[in-house]
PLY file of the C-alpha trace (Angstrom):
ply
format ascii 1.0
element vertex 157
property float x
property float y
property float z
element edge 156
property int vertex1
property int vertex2
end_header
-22.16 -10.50 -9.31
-21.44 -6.76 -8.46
-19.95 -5.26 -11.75
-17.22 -3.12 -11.91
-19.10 -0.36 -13.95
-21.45 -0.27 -12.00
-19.32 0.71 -8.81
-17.89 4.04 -9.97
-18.85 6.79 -12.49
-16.83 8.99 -14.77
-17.29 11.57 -12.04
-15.44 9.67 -9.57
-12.60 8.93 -11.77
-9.74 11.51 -12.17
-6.29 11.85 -14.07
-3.06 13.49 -13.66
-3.92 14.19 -9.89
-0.66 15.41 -8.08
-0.31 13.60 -5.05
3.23 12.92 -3.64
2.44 10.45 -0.87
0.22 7.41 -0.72
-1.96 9.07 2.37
-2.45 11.96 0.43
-3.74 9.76 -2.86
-5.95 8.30 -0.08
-7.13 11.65 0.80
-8.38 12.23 -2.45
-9.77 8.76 -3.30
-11.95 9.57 0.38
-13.31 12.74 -0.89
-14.48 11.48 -4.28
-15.71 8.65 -2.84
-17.79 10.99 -0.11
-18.54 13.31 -2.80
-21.10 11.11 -4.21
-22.57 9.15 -0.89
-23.30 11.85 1.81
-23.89 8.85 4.56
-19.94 8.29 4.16
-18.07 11.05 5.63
-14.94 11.51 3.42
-13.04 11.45 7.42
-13.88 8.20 8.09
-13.73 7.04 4.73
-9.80 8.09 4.78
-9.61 6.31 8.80
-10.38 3.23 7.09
-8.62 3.45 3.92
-5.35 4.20 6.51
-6.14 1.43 8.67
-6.54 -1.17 6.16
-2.79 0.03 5.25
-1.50 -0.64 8.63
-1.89 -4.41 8.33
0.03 -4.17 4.85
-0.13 -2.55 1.59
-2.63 -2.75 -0.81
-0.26 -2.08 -3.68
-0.63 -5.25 -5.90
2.24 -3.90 -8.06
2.82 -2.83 -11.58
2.01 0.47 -10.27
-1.30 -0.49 -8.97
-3.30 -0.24 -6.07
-6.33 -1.49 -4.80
-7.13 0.56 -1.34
-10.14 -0.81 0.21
-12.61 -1.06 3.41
-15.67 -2.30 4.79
-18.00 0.17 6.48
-20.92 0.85 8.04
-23.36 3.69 7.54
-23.52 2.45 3.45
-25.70 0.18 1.91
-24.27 -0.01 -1.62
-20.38 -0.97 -2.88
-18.96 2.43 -4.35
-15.15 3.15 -5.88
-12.94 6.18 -6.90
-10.33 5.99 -9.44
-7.22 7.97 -10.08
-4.34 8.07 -11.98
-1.27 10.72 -10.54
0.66 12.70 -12.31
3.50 11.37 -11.28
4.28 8.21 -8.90
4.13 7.82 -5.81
5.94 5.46 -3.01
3.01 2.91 -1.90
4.96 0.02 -0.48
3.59 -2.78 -2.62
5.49 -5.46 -2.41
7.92 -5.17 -6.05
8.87 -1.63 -5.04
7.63 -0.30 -7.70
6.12 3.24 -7.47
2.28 3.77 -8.01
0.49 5.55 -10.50
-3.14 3.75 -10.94
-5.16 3.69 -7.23
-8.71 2.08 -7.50
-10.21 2.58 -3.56
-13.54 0.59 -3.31
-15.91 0.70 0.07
-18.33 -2.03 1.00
-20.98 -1.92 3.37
-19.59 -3.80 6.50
-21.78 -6.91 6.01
-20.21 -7.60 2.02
-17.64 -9.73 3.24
-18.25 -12.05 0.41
-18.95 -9.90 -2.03
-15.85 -7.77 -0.71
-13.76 -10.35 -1.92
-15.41 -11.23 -5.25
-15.09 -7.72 -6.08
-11.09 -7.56 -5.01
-10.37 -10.67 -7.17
-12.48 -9.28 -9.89
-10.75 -5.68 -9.68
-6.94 -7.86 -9.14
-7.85 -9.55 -12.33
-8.64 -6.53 -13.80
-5.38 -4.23 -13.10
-3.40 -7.41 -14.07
-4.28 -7.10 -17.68
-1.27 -5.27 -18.21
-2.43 -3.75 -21.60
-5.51 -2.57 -20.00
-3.07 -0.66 -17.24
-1.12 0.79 -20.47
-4.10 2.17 -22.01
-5.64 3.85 -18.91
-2.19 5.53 -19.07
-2.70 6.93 -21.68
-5.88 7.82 -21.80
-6.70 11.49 -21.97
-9.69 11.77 -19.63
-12.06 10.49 -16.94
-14.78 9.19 -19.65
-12.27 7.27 -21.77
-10.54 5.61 -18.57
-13.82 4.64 -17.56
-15.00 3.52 -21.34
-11.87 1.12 -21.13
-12.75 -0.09 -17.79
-16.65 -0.93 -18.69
-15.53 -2.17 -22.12
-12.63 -4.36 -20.56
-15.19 -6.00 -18.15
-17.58 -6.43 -21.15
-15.19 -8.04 -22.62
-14.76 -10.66 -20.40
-18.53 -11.33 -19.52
-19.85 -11.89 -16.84
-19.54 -14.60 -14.73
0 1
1 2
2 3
3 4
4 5
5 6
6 7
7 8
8 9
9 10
10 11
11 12
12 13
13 14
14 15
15 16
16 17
17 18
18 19
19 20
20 21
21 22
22 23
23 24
24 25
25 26
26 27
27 28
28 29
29 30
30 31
31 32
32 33
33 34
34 35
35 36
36 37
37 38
38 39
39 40
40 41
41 42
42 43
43 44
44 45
45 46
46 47
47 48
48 49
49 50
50 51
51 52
52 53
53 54
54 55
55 56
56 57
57 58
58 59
59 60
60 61
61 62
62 63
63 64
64 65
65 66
66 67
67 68
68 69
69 70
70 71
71 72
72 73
73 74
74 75
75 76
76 77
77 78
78 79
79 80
80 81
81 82
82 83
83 84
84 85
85 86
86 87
87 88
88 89
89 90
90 91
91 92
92 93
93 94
94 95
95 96
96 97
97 98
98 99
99 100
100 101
101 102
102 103
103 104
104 105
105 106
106 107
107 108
108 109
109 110
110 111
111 112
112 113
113 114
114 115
115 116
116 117
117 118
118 119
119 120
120 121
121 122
122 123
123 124
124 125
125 126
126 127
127 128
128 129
129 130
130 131
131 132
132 133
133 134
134 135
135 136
136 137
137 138
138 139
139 140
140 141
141 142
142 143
143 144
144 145
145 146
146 147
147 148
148 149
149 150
150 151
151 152
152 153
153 154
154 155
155 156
């Protein structure tokens, strides 16, 4: 089983972004996802990200979203986290405004572990403490402390 820590680095984790649209947050999530695989062009990265969007929102509510594609060109699962400065409109389905986007990228062939890693990450951004503290927090290191530690916590299975 993939682990969560193991998909994304303090470096690709940011806070207080200003973003004041949901393809602009996507925008950014591409970039810092590129920024740390050269074989992913941040372009096609975001082309993905959007189309995924087209068949319906990846906003699982709460103020959280979970963008995600499969691609080719990558041989490893890799993520970007941010947290905006201020909502933004993301269409998940209570309405609620966004503020916590997790985008994770897959080689094309993970289609299993694609999934695994969605239900792990949905389990994750339902804790709804854990989405209170990473709120709070006051930089990339601590949100991703509380993400490692919260998947510690749980063990893995």
């Amino acid at each position: 089983m993939i682990k969560i820590a193991d998909l994304i680095t303090p470096e690709r984790i940011a806070c207080d972004i200003q973003v004041t649209s949901k393809k602009r947050g996507l925008e950014v999530l591409s970039d810092m996802v590129a920024g740390s695989d050269s074989a992913l062009p941040a372009n096609a990265i975001f082309d993905k990200l959007i189309s995924r969007e087209k068949l319906g929102s990846t906003g699982l509510g709460h103020g959280v979203a979970l963008p995600h594609a499969r691609m080719d060109g990558n041989d490893t699962a890799t993520a970007a986290f941010i947290r905006t400065s201020e909502a933004i409109d993301f269409d998940a389905f209570d309405n609620e405004p966004v503020d916590l986007l997790f985008a994770l990228v897959v080689p094309e062939h993970f289609t299993d572990e694609h999934l695994q890693i969605l239900a792990r990450l949905a389990e994750m951004f339902s804790d709804q403490p854990l989405c209170r503290r990473l709120r709070d927090a006051n930089d990339a290191d601590a949100m991703y402390e509380l993400l490692r530690d919260w998947e510690a916590a749980q063990g893995s299975t």
